[in-house]
C-alpha positions as CSV (number, residue, x, y, z in Angstrom):
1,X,-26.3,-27.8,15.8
2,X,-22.9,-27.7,14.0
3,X,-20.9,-24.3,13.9
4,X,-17.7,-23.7,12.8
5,X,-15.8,-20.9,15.1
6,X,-13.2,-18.9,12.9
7,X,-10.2,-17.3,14.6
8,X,-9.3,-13.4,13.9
9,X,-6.2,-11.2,13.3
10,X,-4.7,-8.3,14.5
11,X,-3.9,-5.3,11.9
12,X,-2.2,-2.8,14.4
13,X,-1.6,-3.3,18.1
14,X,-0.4,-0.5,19.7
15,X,0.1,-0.5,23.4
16,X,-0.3,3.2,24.6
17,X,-0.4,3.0,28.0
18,X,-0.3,1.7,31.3
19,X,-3.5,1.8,33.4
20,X,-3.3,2.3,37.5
21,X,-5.2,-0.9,37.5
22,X,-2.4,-2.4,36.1
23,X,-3.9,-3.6,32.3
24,X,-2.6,-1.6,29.2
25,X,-5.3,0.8,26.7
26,X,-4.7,-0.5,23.3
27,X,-5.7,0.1,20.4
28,X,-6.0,-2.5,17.6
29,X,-8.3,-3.5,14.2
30,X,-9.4,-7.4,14.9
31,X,-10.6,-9.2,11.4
32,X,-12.1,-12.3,11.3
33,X,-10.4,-15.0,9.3
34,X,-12.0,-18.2,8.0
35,X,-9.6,-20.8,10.0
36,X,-12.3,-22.7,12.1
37,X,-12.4,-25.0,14.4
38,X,-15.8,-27.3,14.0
39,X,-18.6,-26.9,17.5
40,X,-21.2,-29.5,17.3
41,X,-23.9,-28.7,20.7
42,X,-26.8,-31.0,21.2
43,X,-29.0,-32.2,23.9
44,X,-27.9,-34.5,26.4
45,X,-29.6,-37.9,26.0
46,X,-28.8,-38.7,28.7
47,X,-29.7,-35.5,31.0
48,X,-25.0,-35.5,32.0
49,X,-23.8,-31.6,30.3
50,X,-20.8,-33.1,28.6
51,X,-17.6,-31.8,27.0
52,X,-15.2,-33.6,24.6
53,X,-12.4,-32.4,22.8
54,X,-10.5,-33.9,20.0
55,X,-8.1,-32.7,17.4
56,X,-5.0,-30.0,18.7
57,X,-4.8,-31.3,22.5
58,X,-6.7,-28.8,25.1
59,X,-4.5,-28.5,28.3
60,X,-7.6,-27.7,30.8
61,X,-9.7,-29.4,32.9
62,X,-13.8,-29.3,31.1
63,X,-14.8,-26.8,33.6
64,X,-11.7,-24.4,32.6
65,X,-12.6,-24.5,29.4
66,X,-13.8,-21.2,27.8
67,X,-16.7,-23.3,26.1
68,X,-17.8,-24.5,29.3
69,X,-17.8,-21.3,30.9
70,X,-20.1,-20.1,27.9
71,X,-22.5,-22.5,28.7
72,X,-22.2,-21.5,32.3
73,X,-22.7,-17.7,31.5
74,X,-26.1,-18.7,29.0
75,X,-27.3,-21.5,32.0
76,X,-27.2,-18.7,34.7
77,X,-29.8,-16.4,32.5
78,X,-31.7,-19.2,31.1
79,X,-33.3,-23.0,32.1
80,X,-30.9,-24.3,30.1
81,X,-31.0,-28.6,29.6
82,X,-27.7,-30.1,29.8
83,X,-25.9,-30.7,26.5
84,X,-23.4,-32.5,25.2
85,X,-20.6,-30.3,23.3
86,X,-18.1,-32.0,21.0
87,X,-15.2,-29.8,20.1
88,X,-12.5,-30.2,17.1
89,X,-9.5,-27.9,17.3
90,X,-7.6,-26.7,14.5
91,X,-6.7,-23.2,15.5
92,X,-3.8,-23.2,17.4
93,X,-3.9,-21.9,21.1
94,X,-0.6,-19.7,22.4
95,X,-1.2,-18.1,18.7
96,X,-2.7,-14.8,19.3
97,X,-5.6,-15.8,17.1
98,X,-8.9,-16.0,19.5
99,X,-9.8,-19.5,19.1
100,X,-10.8,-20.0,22.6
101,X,-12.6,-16.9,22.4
102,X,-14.3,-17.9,19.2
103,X,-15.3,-21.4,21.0
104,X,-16.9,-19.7,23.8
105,X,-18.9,-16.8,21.5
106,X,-20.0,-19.6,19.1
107,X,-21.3,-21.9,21.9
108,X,-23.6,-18.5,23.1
109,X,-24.6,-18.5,19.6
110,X,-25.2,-22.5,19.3
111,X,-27.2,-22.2,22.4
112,X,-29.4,-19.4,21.6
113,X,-30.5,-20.8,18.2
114,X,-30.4,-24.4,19.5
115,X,-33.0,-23.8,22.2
116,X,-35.2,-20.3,21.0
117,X,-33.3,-18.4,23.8
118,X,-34.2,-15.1,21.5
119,X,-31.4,-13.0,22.7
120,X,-29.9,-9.7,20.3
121,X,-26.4,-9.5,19.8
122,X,-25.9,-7.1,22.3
123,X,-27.1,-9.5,25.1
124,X,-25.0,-12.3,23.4
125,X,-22.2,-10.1,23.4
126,X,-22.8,-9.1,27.1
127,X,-22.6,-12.3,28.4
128,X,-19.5,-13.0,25.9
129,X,-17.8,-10.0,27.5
130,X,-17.8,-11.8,30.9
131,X,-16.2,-14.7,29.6
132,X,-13.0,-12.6,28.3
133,X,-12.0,-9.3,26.6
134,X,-11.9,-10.9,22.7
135,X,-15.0,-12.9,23.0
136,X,-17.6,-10.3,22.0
137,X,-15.6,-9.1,18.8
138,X,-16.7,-13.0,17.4
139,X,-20.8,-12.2,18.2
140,X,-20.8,-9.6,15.8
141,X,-17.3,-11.3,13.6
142,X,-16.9,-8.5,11.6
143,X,-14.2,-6.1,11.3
144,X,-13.6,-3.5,14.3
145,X,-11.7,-1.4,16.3
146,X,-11.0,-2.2,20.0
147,X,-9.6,0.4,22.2
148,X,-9.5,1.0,26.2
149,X,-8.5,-2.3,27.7
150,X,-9.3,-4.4,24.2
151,X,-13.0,-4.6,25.2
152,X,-14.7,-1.4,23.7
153,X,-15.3,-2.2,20.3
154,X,-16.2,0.2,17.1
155,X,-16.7,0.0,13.5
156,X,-13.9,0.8,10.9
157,X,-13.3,1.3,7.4
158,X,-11.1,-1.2,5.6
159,X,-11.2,-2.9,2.1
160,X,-9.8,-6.4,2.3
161,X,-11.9,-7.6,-1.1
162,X,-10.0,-10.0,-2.9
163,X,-7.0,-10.6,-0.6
164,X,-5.6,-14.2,0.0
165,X,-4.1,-15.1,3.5
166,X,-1.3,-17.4,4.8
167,X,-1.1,-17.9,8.7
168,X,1.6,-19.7,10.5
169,X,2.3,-20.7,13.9
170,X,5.5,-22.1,14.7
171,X,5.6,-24.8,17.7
172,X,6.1,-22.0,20.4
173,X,3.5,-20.2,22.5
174,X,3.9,-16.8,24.7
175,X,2.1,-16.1,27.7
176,X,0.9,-12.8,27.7
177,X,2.4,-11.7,30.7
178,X,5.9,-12.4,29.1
179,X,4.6,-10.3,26.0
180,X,3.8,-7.4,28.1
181,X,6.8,-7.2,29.9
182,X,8.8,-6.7,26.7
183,X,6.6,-3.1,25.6
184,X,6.9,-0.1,26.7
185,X,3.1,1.7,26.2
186,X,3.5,4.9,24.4
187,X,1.6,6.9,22.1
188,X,1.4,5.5,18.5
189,X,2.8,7.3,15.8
190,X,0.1,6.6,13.3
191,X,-3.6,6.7,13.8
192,X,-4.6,2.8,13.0
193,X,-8.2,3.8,11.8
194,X,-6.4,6.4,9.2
195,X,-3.6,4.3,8.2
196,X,-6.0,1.5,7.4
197,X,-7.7,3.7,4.8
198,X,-4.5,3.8,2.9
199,X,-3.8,0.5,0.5
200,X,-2.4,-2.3,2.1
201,X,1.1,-1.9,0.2
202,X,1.6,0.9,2.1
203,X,1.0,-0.5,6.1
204,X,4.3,-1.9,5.9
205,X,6.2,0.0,8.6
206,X,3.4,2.5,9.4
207,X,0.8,-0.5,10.9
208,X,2.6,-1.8,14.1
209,X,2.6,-4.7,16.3
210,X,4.1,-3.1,19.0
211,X,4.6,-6.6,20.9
212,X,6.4,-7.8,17.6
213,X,10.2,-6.3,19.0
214,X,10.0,-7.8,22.8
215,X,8.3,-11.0,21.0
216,X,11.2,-11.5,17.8
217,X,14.5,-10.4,20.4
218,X,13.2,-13.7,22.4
219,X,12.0,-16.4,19.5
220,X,14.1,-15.4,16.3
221,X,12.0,-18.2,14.4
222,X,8.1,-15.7,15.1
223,X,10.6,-13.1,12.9
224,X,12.2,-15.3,10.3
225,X,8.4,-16.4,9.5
226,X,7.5,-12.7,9.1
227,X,10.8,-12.1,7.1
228,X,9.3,-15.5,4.6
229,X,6.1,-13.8,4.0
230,X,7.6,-10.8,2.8
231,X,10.2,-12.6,0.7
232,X,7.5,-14.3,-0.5
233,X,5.6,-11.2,-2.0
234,X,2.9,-10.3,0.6
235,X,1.8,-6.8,0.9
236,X,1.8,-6.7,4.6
237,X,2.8,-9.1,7.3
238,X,2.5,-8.7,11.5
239,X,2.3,-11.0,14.0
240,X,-1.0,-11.8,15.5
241,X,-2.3,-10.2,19.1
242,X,0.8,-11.4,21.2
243,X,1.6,-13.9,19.1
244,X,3.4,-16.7,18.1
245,X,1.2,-16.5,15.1
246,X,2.0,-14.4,11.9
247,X,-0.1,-13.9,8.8
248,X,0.8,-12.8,5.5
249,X,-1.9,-10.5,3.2
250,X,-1.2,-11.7,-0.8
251,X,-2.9,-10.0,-4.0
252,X,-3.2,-13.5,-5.2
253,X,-3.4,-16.9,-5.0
254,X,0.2,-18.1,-6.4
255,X,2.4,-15.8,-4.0
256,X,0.1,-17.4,-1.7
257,X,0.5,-20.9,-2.3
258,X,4.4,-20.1,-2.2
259,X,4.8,-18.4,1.0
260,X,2.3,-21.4,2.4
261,X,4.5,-24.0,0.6
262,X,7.3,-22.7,3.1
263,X,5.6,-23.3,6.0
264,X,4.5,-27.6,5.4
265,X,6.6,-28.1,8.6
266,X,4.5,-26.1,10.9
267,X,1.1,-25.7,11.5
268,X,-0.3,-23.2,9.2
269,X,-3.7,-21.6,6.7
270,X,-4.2,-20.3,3.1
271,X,-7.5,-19.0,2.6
272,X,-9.3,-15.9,1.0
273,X,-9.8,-13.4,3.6
């Protein structure tokens, strides 16, 4: 069983307020983006559950790691075998792009079709939901709007057809903690799902990252990528969740070759969206 776990973007984050449980209600439109890593799950032929990583190096111990603790999640409702799991990385992690999160909801997936587990989405994206607060968004992987903490998740209207995109990551992550700490939550001054509806040439300025402020005063080279992108003809650019990540949306494939072409130094995507 071979799957390919794509990361996501953020159009819109707005941080509008500050919960007594100490997390923040957000609201934000997640999109999935065809950057993948590549999941391969089989059974164990030798009866050991196994995990091996290769490609962009994955600081945690096996147990840590979200894919493990997908297994975990599926193994505690079902007589799962032991497997082995082989795991190429290509998203970058620290990014703000959900590839852990995609790991873990794509090895639910790997395992329910792998062994006839027969669960629906929603139970997929139950069990996903324990594992953390962007994994269910990749059961379903399609556009939608999360609100409350990031975990309540709703449909949304937005036209993307045709769109190229250019993602780059330069060789710094932030923890979210340090991200949070630079916003102050507040009301937005747009409604996302509204200004969404508009075309893309006109988010610029009205679709916010509210972390992007807190996140460019401290690492001047996450803004200077933005800056490229939009020097470089795209229609919108934002950074990703908390970053460091920032994508570019292009009307076609040239603009987006050149603002790519800028970025050969760093780790970075071109694709259609």
């Amino acid at each position: 069983m071979i799957l390919f776990p794509n990361c996501k973007i953020n159009l819109g984050l707005n941080i509008v307020a500050r919960r007594s449980d100490g997390y923040h209600d957000i609201e934000t439109v997640m999109v999935p983006v065809p950057w993948c890593d590549i999941l391969e799950i089989v059974p164990a032929p030798d009866g050991e559950l196994r995990l091996v990583t290769t490609g962009n190096q994955v600081d945690c111990p096996m147990e840590k790691n979200l894919v493990m603790k997908a297994y975990r999640a599926v193994a505690r409702e079902y007589a799962l075998p032991p497997v082995h799991i082989y795991l190429h990385k290509i998203i970058p992690d620290g990014a703000g792009l959900g590839g852990g999160s995609s790991d873990a909801s794509f090895t639910i997936i790997g395992l329910d079709k792998l062994f006839n587990l027969g669960m629906s989405r929603e139970r997929m994206a139950e069990l996903a939901a324990t594992i953390g607060a962007d994994c269910p968004f990749f059961i379903y992987n399609r556009p939608r709007l999360a609100t409350g903490i990031g975990t309540v998740f709703s449909d949304v209207e937005l036209d993307l057809d045709g769109l190229w995109i250019v993602i780059a990551k330069p060789p710094v992550s932030v923890p979210t903690r340090e991200a949070y700490a630079g916003v102050t939550p507040k009301p937005a001054e747009h409604d996302l799902s509204e200004s969404l509806k508009q075309p893309v040439s006109q988010w610029q300025g009205r679709v916010k990252n509210d972390f992007e402020p807190g996140i460019f005063s401290l690492h001047g080279d996450v803004e200077a990528i933005k800056q490229r992108m939009l020097e470089c003809g795209a229609l919108y650019s934002a950074m990703s969740g908390s970053g460091s990540a920032v994508f570019g949306l292009f009307v076609d494939e040239h603009s987006a070759a050149e603002a790519h072409g800028s970025f050969k130094k760093i780790c970075s995507f071109m694709g259609k969206i």
